[in-house]
C-alpha positions in Angstrom: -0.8 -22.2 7.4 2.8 -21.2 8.3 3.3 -18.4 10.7 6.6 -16.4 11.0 7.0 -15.5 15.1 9.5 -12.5 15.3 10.4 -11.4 18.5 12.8 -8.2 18.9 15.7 -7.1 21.3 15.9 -8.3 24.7 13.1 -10.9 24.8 16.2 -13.4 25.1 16.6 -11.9 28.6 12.7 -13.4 29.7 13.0 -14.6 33.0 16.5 -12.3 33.8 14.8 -9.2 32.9 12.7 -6.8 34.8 10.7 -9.9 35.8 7.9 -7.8 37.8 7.0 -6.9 34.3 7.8 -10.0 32.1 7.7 -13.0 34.7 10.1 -15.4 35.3 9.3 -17.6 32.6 12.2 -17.9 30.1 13.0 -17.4 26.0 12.8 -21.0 25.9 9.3 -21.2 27.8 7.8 -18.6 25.4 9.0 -20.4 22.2 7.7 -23.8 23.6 4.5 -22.2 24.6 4.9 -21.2 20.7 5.1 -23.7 19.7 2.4 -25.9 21.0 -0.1 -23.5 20.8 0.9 -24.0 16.6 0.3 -27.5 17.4 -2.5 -27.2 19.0 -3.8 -24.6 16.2 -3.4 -26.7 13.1 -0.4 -24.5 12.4 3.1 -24.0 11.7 5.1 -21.9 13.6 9.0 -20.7 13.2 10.1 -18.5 16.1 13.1 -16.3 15.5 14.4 -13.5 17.8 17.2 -11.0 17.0 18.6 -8.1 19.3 19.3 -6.4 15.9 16.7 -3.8 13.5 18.3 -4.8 10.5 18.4 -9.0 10.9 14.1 -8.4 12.0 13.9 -6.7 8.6 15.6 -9.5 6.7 13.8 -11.5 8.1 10.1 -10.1 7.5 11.3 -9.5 4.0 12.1 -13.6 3.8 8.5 -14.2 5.2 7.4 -13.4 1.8 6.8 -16.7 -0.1 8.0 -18.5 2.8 5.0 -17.5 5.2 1.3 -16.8 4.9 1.5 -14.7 8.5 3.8 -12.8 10.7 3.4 -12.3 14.6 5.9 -9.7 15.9 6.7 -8.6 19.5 9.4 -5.7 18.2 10.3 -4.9 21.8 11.7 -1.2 22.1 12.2 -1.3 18.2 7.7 -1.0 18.4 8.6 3.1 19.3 11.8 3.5 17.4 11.5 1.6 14.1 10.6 3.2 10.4 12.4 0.3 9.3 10.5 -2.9 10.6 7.2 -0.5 9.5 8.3 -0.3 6.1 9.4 -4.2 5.8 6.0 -5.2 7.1 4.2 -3.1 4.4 6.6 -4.1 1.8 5.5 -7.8 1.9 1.9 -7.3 2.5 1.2 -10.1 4.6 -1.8 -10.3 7.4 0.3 -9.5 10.8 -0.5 -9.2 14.2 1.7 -7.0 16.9 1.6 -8.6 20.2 3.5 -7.4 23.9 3.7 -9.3 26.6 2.9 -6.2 29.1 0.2 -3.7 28.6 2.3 -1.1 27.2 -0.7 1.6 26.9 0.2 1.7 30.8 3.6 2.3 30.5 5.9 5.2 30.8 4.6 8.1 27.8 7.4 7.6 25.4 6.1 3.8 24.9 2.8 5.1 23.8 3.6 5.0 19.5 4.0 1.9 17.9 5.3 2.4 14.3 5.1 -1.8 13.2 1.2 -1.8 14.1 0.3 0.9 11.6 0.9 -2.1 9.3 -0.8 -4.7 11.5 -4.1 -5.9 11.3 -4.4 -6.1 15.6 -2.3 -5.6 18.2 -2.7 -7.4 21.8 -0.9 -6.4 24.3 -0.9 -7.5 28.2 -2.2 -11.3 27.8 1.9 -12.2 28.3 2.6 -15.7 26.6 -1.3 -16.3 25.8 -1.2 -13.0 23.8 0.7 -14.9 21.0 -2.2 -17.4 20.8 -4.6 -15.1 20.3 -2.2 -13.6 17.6 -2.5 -17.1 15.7 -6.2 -17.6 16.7 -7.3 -14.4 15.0 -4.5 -14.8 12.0 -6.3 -18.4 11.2 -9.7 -17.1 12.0 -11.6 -16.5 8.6 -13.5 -13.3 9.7 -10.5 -11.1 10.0 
């Protein structure tokens, strides 16, 4: 199975940014975290990241034929984005929303996701392990 990770704007900044929210594990630490857990899955797994709505687009669109799954943290383009909605239901495949914090608990305007009304599950607050699960459940045949 070959899982397409796409991570939105300011995940990059892991580690730097607001890090009594995120940690101070880095970019790099997440993708290699990624990465093994593939590994240790039976899976494959690409990572990409983009600070920009329309490259995230492209590339769910690309997933298609390329990918059986997507996992996507879309950042602050979860509240904002018609776009990566409407790319995730174009392509049709299974796809799991994941955030590293709780966002449920955040401030009110955080509290509409448009990308997981085209997701199958959404986990939020589990920080890196939360992308496991993502790939757990995405492999797991009771869906």
């Amino acid at each position: 199975m070959k899982i397409r990770v796409i991570n939105g704007p300011n995940l990059n900044m892991l580690g730097i940014r607001e890090p009594e929210i995120y940690g101070r594990e880095t970019y790099e630490d997440l993708v290699g975290f990624i990465l093994q857990s593939a590994e240790d899955l039976g899976v494959e797994a690409q990572c990409l990241q983009s600070n920009h709505e329309g490259e995230i687009v492209t590339w769910i669109q690309q997933a298609l034929g390329q990918a059986d799954a997507i996992v996507i943290n879309p950042a602050a383009y979860t509240h904002t984005s018609v776009a990566i909605l409407d790319a995730l239901k174009a392509v049709g495949l299974p796809a799991v929303e994941v955030h590293l914090s709780d966002v449920s608990a955040r401030e009110p305007f955080r509290q509409v996701s448009y990308p997981a009304m085209a997701c199958q599950k959404v986990i939020m607050g589990h920080g890196f392990a939360g992308y496991r699960e993502a790939m757990e459940f995405l492999i797991s045949p009771a869906k």
